[in-house]
Legacy VTK file of the C-alpha trace (Angstrom):
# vtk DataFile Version 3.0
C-alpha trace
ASCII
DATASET POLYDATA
POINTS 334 float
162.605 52.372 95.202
160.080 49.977 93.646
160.118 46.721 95.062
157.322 45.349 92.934
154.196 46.582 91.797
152.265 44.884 94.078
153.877 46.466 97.275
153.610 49.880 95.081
150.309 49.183 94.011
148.169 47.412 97.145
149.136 50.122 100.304
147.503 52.692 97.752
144.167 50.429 97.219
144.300 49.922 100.534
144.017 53.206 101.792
141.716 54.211 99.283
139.461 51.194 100.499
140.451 52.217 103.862
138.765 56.117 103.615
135.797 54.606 101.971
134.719 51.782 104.156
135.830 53.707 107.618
133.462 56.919 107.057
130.331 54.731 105.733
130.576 52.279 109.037
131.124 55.343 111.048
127.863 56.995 109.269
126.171 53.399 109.989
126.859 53.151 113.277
126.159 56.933 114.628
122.728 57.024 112.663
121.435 53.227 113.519
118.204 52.867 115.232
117.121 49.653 115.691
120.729 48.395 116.937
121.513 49.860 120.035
125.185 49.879 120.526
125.293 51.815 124.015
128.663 53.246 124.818
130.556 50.508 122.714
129.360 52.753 119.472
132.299 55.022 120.582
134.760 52.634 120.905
133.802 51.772 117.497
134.305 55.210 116.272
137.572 54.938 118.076
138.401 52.618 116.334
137.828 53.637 112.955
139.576 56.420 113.657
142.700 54.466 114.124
141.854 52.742 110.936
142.444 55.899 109.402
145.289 57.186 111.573
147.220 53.481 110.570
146.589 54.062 106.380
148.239 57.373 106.403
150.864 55.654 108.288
151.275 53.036 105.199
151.464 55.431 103.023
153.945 57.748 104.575
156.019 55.005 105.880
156.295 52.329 103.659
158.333 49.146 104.798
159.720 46.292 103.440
161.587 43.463 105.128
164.304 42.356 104.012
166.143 38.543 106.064
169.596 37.640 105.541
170.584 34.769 107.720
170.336 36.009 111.385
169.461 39.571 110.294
166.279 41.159 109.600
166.406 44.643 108.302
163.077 47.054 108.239
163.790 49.707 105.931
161.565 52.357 103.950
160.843 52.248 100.126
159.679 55.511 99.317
157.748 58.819 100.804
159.421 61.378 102.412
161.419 59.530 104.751
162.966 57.665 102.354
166.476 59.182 102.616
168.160 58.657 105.505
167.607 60.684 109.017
167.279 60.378 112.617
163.158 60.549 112.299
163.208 57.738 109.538
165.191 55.329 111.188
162.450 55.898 114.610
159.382 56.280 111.970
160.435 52.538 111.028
160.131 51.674 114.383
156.436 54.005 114.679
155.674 52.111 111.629
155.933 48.526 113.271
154.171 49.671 116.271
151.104 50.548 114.701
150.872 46.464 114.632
151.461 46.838 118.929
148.767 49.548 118.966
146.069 47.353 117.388
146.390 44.481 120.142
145.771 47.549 122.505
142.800 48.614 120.679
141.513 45.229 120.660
142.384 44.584 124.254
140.124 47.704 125.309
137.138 46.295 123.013
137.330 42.839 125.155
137.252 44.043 128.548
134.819 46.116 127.289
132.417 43.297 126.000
133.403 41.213 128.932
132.434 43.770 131.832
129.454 44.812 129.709
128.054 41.126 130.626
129.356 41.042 134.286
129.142 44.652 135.563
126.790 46.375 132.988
125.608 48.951 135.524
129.559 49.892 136.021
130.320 49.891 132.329
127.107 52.667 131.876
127.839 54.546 134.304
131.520 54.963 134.015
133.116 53.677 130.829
131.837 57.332 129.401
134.683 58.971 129.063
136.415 57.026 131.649
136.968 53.944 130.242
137.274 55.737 126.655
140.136 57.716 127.752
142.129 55.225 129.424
141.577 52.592 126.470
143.278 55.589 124.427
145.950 55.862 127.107
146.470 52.232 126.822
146.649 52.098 123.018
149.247 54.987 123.421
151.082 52.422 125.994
151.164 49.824 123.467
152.571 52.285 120.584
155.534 53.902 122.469
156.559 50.997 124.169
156.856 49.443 121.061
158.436 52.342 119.362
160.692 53.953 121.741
161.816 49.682 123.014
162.552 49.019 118.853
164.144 52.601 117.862
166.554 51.851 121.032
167.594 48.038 120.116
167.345 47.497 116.342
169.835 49.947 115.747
170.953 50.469 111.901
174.700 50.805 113.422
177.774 50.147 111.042
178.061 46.508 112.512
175.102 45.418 111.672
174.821 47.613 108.219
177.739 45.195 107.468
176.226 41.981 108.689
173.643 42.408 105.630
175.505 44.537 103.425
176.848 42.559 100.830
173.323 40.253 100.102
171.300 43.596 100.900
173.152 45.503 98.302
172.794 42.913 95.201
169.164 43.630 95.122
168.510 46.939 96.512
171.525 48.596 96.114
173.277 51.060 98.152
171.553 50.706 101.989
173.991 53.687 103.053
171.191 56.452 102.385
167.830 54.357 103.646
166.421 55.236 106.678
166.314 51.377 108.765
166.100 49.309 111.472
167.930 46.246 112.050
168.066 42.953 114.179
170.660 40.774 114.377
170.929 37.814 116.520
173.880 35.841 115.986
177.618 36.312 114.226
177.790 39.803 115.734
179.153 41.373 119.002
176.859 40.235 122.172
176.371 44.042 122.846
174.375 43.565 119.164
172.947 40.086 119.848
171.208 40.997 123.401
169.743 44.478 121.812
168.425 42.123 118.846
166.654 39.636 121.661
165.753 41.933 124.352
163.760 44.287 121.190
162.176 41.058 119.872
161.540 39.555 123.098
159.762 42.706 124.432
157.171 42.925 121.092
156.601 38.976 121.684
155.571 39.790 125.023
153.659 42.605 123.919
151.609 40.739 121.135
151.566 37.037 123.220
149.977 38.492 126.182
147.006 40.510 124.094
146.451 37.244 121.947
146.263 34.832 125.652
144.131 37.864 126.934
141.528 37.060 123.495
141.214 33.940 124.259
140.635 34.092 128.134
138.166 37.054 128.166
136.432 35.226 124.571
135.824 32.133 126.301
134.460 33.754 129.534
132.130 35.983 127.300
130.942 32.994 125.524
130.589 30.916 128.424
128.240 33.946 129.496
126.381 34.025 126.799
125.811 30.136 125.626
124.521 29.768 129.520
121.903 33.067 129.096
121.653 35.640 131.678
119.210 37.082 133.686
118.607 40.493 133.116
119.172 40.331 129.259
116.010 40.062 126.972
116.187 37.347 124.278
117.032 40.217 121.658
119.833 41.820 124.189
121.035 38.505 124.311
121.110 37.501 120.424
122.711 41.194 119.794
125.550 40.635 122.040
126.266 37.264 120.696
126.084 39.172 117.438
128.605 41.797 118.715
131.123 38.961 120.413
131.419 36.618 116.586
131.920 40.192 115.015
134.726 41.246 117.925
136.321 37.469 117.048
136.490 38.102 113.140
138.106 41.155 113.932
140.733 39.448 115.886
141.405 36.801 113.894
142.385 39.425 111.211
145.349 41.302 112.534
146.586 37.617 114.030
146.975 36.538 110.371
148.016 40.025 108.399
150.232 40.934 111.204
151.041 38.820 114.280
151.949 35.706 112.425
154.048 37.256 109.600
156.007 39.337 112.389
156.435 36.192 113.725
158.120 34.317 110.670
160.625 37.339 110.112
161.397 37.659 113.529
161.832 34.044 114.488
162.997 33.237 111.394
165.820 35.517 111.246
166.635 34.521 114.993
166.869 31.274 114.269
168.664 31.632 111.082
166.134 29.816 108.912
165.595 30.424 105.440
162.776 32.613 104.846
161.188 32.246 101.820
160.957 35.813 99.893
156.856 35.314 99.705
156.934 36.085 103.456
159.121 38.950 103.300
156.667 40.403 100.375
153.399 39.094 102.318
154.342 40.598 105.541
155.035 43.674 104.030
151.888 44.695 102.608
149.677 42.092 104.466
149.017 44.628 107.198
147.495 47.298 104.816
144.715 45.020 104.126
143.699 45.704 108.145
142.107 49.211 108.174
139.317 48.545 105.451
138.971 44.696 106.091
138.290 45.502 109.826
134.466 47.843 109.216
133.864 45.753 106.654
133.986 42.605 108.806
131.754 44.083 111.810
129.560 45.716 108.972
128.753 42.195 107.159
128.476 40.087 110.685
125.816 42.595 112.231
122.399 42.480 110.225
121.288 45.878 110.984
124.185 47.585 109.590
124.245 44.702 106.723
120.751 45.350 105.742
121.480 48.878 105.452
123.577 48.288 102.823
122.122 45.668 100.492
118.670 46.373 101.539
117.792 49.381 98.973
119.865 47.127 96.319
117.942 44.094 96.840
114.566 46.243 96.372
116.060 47.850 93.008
116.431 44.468 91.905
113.105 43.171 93.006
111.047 45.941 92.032
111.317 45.088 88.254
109.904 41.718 88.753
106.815 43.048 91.157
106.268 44.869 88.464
106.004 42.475 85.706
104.056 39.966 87.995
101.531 42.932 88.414
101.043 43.815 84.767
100.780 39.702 83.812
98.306 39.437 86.795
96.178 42.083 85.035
96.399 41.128 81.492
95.081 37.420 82.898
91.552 39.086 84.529
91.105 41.306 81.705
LINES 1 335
334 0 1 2 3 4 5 6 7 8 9 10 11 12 13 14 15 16 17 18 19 20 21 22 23 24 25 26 27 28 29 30 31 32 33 34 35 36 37 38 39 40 41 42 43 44 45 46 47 48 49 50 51 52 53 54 55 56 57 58 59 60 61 62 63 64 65 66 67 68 69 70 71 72 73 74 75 76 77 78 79 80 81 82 83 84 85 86 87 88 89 90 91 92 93 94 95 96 97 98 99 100 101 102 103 104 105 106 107 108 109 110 111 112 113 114 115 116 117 118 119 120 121 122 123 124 125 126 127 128 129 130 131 132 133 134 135 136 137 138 139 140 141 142 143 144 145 146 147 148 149 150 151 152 153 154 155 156 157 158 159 160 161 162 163 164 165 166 167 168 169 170 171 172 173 174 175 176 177 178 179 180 181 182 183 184 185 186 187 188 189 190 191 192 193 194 195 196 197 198 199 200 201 202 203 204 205 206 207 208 209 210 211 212 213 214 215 216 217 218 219 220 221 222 223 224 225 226 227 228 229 230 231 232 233 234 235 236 237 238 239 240 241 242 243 244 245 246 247 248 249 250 251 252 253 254 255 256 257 258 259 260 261 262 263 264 265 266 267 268 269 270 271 272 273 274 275 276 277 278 279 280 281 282 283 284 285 286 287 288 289 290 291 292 293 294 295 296 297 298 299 300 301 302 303 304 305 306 307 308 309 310 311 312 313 314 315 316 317 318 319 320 321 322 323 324 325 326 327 328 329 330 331 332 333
């Protein structure tokens, strides 16, 4: 099913995007010298590993949304799972979670940063593989709980299948054979209704709490680091102020390519407003631009892995012109 080429054609750039920008800041960061990135530099590699692990995930499952008054339906496009079956309907679910596992990902890189600053004698001698494994475990928390909470109350049964089916089926056609998820939160049974809530309640929970714990743990690391501290050299000090403004552009992605659009489906469909079919389409593909956006933001906001980069380009470019300045300097004493 081809919903437009721009949902067909943007999951594919992403990942391609996604597989080159991942294994270049992953080369970066294991063979920097003059940045020393402690144990955070595997926390980074953890987490372009789940860049990775999340593309593949576009690609296999592709989703669109699709809002018809107090119904939302989640439902795949193409892929193998297109048809319907049992592990379609609960890859739909996987699919959404992948948005639940980032918060947890993130959440794991701001304790990190914050007990670096108040306990960084604890965070060296412990967080290695300690704290590694259980910020894994707690990604894995965020992903099932999502999953397992969605697949069990946004369930694609016949009542709600007819809730949608008439406006579903004059643009996509027959929704008997799609593997989907559905919420539905008014003009249905209340067995339906409190599924619907409890499912989207659960996720708001889920994403509000990471978001309040951003903003807490940011503000105490900048307090930390505005006010200076002790043991940290002027350099330590300017590289982990360096490190916090690239953790903040990496939160302030997913918030706006997937919390926010979840959020105008969701609530939208809850409180039967009219979504306009821009959001549907933007949040659809919005969080494939996360996986390649989020090296390239940490990449560009650190100057020792920026430098990297651009440096040997900028000398290409100047070398011309050295050149040219040497030969006219010449020609002028001779």
């Amino acid at each position: 099913m081809i919903i437009n080429w721009a949902h067909f054609i943007i999951p594919k750039i992403s990942l391609i995007l996604t597989f080159i920008t991942n294994p270049v800041f992953v080369y970066l960061i294991h063979t920097e010298k003059s940045f020393q990135f402690g144990s955070y530099k595997h926390l980074l590699l953890f987490f372009a590993i789940f860049n990775l692990i999340a593309a593949i995930f576009d690609i296999l499952v592709p989703i669109y949304v699709f809002t018809y008054r107090y119904s939302a339906v989640f439902f795949i496009v193409e892929g193998p799972f297109f048809e319907k079956s049992r592990i379609g309907e609960y890859l739909v679910a996987g699919r959404c979670a992948v948005i639940g596992s980032t918060y947890g990902v993130l959440n794991s890189h701001f304790v990190y940063r914050f007990l670096s600053l108040k306990n960084h004698h604890f965070v060296t001698e412990y967080f290695n593989p300690y704290g590694l494994i259980l910020s894994a475990v707690w990604v894995l928390f965020h992903y099932l709980s999502w999953s397992v909470i969605a697949d069990h109350t946004m369930l694609p049964d016949l009542e709600s299948r007819n809730y949608a089916r008439e406006s579903f089926e004059k643009v996509y056609g027959n929704m008997e054979n799609l593997s989907m998820k559905i919420a539905t939160y008014s003009e249905v049974s209340s067995e339906v209704m409190l599924r619907s809530w409890l499912g989207t309640l659960w996720v708001t929970i889920l994403s509000s709490y990471s978001i309040i714990l951003y903003f807490v743990l940011g503000y105490k690391i900048m307090t930390s680091l505005s006010h200076g501290l002790d043991y940290m050299s002027a350099r330590t000090l300017q590289m982990q102020r360096r490190l916090f403004w690239a953790l903040a552009i990496q939160t302030v992605i997913p918030i706006v390519v997937s919390f926010m659009p979840t959020v105008f489906v969701l609530y939208g469909a809850a409180f039967g407003f009219d979504v306009f079919g821009w959001i549907n389409w933007v949040s659809a593909i919005a969080i494939t631009f996360f996986p390649f956006l989020d090296p390239l933001a940490i990449t560009m906001c650190l100057p020792a892995l920026r430098h990297r980069i651009f440096y040997k380009h900028k000398i290409a470019n100047l070398t011309p012109n050295l050149s040219n300045r040497i030969i006219y300097s010449s020609s002028n004493r001779l």
